[in-house]
C-alpha positions in Angstrom: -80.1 -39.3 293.4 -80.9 -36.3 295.5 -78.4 -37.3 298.2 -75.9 -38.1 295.4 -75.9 -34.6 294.1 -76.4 -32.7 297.3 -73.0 -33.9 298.7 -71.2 -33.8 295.5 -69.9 -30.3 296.7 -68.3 -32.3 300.0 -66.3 -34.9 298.2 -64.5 -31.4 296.2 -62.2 -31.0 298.5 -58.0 -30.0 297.6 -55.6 -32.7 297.4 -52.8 -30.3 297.3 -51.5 -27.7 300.2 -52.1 -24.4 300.5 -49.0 -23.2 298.6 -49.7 -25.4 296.0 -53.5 -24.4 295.3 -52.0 -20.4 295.8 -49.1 -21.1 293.0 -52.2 -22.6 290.7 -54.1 -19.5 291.0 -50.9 -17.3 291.0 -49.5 -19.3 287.2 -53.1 -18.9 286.3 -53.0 -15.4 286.4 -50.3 -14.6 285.0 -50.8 -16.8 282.5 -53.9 -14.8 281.4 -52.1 -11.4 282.1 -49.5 -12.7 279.8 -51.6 -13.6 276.7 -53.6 -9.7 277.5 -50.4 -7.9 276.8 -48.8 -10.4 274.4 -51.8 -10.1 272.1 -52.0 -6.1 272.4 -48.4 -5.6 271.7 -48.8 -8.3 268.7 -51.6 -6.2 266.7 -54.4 -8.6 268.6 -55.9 -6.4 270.4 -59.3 -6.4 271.9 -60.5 -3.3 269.9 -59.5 -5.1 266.9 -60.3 -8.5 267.1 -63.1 -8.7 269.8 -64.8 -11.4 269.1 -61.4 -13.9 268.3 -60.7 -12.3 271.3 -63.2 -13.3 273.3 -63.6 -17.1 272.1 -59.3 -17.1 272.7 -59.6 -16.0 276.8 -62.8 -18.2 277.2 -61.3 -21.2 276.0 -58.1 -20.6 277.7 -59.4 -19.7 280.6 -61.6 -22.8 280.7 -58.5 -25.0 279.8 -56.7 -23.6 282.5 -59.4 -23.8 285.4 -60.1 -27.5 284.0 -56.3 -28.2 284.5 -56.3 -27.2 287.9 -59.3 -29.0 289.0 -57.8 -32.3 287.8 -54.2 -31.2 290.1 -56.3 -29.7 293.1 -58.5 -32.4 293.2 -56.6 -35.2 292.0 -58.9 -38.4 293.6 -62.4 -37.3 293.9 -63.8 -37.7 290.1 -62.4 -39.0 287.0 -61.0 -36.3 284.6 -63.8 -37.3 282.3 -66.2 -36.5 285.0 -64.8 -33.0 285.5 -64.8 -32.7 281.7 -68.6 -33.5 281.0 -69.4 -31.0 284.1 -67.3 -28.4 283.0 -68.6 -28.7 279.1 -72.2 -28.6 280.5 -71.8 -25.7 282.9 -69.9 -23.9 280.7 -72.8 -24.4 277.7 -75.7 -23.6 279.8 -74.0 -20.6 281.4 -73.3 -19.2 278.4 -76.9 -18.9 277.5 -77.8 -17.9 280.9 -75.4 -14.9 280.5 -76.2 -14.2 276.6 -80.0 -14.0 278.0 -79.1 -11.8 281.1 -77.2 -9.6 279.1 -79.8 -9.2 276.8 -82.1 -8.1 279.2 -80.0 -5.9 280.9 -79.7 -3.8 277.4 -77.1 -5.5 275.0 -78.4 -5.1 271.3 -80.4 -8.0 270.5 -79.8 -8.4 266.8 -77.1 -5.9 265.7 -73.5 -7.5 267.6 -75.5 -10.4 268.4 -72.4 -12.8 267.7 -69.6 -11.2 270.0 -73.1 -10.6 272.8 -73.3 -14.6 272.1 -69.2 -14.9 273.4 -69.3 -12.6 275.5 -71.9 -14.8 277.7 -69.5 -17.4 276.5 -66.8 -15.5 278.0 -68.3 -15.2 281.3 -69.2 -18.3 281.5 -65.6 -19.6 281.2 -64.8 -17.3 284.4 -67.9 -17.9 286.6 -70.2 -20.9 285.5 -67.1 -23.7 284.7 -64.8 -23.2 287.7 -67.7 -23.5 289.8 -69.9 -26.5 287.6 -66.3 -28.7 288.6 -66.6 -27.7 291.8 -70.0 -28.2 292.7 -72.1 -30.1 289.9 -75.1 -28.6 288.3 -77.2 -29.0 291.4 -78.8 -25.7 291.6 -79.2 -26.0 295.6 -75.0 -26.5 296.1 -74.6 -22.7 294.0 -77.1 -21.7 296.0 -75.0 -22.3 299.4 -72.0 -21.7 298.0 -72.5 -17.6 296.8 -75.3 -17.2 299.8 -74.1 -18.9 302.8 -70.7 -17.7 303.7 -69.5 -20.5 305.8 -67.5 -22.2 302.8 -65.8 -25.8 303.4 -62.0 -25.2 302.0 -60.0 -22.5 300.0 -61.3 -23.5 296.5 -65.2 -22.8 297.6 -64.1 -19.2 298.5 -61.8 -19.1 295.8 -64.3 -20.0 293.5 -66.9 -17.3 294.6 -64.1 -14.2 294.2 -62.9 -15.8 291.2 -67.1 -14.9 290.2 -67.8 -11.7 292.0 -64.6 -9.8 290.6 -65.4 -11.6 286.7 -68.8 -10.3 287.1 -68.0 -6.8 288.5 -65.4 -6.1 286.1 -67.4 -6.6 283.1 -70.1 -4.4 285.1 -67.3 -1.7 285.5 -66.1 -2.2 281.9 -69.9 -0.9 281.3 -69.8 2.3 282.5 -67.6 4.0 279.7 -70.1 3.1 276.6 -72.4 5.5 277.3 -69.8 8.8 277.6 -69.3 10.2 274.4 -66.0 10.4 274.0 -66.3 8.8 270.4 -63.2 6.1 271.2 -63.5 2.8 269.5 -63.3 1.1 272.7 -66.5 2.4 273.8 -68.5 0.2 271.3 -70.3 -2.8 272.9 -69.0 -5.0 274.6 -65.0 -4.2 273.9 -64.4 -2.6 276.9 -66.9 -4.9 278.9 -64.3 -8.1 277.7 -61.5 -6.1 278.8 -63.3 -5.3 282.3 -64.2 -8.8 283.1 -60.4 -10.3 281.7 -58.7 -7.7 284.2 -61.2 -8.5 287.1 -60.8 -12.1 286.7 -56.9 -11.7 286.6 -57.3 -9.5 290.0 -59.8 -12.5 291.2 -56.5 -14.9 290.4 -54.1 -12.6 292.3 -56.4 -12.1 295.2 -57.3 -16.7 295.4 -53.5 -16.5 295.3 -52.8 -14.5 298.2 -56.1 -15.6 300.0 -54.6 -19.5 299.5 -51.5 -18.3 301.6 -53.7 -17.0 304.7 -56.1 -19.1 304.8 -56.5 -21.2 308.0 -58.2 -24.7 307.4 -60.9 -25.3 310.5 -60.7 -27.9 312.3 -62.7 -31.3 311.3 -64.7 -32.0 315.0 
């Protein structure tokens, strides 16, 4: 069993070329970019609606990062497979980040419901792309985010896909504080919008990275 999981991260490798794994994270970007501005422009907005909001980009996100898994890696596990990791990565990260977030100062009772999605949120962009991609074995995240020799494009993808999530909702934090007495400023609304703009960067930046990327060569 230990074997099993420890290697489950070296079966994940792409199926499709580099300009086909770049053109995933490029349509997936825009894609989320889209529905940001569509749902401003349409009285949706964040401010308005944040917690709709926030269960809307998590599942979508999630629905998109599933769909590419099952194109990029096409051979290596049955799409029920991929589904049952993503739904368990994605349910025990979000509990991970409701918890973390909690500690690091969110209110614990009063917005405890768009705190709970929010965690949800983030767990769409950070714990699910990389629960496909590596299993739940705690040792594979571990080498994956601390040891930078990384196997193919998705394993680097998938840790700037995390760090720009993660930083943008860290960004988003720095406003709520000020008092400038704007209605963005209430927790977590500008925090949502932080970590929806860094992971659309994160897409832009896979994208591009795809194209560059030189594979190395198998000895």
């Amino acid at each position: 069993m230990t074997n099993l999981n420890h290697s489950s991260s070296s079966i994940q490798t792409p199926k499709l070329s580099k300009y086909m794994i770049s053109s995933g994270y490029f349509s997936m970007g825009v894609l989320v970019a889209t529905t940001m501005f569509l749902s401003n422009n349409n009285n949706f907005s964040i401010v308005s609606y944040t917690l709709l909001s926030e269960i809307m980009f998590g599942v979508i996100i999630s629905v998109l990062h599933l769909g590419f898994s099952i194109l990029a890696f096409p051979g290596n596990s049955s799409t029920l497979n991929k589904l049952n990791r993503s739904l368990i990565g994605l349910t025990i990260g979000t509990f991970i980040f409701y918890s973390l977030l909690i500690l690091y100062g969110a209110p614990f009772l009063k917005s405890i419901h768009t705190t709970f999605f929010f965690g949800f949120l983030l767990s769409s962009m950070c714990c699910l792309p990389t629960s496909i991609l590596l299993g739940l074995n705690p040792q594979n995240w571990k080498d994956l985010f601390f040891i930078p020799n990384h196997n193919n494009i998705i394993d680097t993808c998938t840790t700037i896909l995390v760090v720009f999530s993660i930083l943008g909702a860290w960004i988003g934090a720095f406003p709520i504080p000020l008092d400038w007495d704007r209605p963005w400023q209430q927790w977590p609304i500008s925090c949502v919008f932080g970590s929806i703009v860094g992971h659309i960067f994160g897409l832009f930046i896979c994208s591009l990275y795809s194209l560059i990327h030189k594979e190395k060569k198998s000895m």
